[in-house]
One Martini backbone bead per residue (centre of mass of N, CA, C, O) as a GRO file, in nm:
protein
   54
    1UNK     BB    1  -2.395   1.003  -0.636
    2UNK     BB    2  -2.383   1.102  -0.394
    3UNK     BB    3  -2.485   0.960  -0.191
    4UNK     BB    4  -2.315   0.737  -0.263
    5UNK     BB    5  -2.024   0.904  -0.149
    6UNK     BB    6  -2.197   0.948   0.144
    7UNK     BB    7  -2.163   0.641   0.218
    8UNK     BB    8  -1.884   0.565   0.192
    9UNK     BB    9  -1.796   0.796   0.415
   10UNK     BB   10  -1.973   0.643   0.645
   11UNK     BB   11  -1.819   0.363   0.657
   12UNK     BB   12  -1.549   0.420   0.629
   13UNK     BB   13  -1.570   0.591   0.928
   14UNK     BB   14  -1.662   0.340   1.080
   15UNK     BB   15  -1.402   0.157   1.048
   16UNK     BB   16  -1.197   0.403   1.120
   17UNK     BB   17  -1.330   0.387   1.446
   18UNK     BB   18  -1.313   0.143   1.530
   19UNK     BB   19  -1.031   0.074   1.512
   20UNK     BB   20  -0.927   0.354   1.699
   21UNK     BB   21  -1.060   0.232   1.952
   22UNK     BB   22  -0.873  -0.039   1.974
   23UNK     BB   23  -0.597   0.156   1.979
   24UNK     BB   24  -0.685   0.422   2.190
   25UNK     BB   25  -0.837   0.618   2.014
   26UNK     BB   26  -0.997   0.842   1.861
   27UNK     BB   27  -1.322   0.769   1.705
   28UNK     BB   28  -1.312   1.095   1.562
   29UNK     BB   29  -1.034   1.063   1.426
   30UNK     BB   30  -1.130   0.754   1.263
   31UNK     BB   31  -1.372   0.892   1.115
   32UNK     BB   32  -1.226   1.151   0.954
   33UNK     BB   33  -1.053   0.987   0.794
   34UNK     BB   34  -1.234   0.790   0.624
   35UNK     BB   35  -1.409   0.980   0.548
   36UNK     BB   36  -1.177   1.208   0.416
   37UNK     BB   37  -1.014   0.925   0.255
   38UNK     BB   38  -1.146   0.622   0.304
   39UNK     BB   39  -0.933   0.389   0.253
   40UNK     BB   40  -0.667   0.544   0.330
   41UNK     BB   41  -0.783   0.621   0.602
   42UNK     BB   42  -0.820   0.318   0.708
   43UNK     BB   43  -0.496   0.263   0.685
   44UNK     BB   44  -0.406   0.443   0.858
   45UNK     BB   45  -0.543   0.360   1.110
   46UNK     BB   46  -0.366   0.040   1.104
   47UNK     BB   47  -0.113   0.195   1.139
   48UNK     BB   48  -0.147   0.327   1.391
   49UNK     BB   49  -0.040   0.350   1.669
   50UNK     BB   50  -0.085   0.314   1.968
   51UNK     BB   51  -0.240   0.464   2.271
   52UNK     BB   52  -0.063   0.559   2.547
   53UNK     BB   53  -0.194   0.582   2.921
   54UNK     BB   54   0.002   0.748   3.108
   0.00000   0.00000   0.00000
């Protein structure tokens, strides 16, 4: 059981570090959001408005 969760939440947070850094946001922003909220993790990095460099 553990393990299982433990898997969804490094899944979770694999897709939404690649989201966040496509939005040119910190890749480890959105592994943490992923990680530690799962799909609406994921969500909210979706959500997530680009960050400007300038």
């Amino acid at each position: 059981m553990i393990f299982t969760l433990l898997a969804v939440g490094v899944i979770s947070g694999a897709v939404a570090a690649y989201i966040s850094e496509r939005k040119g946001r910190s890749h480890i922003e959105g592994f943490l959001l992923g990680f530690m909220f799962g799909l609406i993790g994921v969500l909210i990095a979706l959500i997530l408005a680009r960050k400007d460099n300038d």
